[in-house]
N, C-alpha and C positions, 0 to 999 in steps of 0.2 A: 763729138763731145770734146775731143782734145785741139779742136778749130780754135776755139778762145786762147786757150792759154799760149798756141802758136803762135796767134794772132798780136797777142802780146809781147813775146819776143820779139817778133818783127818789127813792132811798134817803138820798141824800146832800142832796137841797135840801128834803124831807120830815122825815126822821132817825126814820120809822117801818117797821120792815121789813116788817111787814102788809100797809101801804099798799102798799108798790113791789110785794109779789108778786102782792097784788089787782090793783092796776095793768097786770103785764105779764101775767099768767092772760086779764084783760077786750082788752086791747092784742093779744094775738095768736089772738083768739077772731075779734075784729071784723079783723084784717087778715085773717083766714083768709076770714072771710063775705062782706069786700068783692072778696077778689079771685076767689073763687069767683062773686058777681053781674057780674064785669066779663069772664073767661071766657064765660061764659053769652051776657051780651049780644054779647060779639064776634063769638061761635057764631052768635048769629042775624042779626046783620048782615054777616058773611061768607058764610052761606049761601045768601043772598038774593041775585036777580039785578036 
């Protein structure tokens, strides 16, 4: 949800629109992968007695 209006910043201190959408594609690739590895590890340290 908050990809556009990043996207826009970016747009606006860059002034390339390439740039911001490469930026926010790469931007919620990596937040998707980080929060899928920190799920993960909480999985295994919750399970754990």
């Amino acid at each position: 949800i908050f990809t556009i209006p990043i996207m826009g910043v970016i747009y606006y201190l860059s002034g390339s629109l390439m740039i911001a959408v490469v930026a926010g594609v790469i931007m919620t690739a990596s937040a998707f992968l980080f929060s899928a590895i920190a799920g993960y590890i909480a999985g295994i340290v919750g399970s754990s007695n």
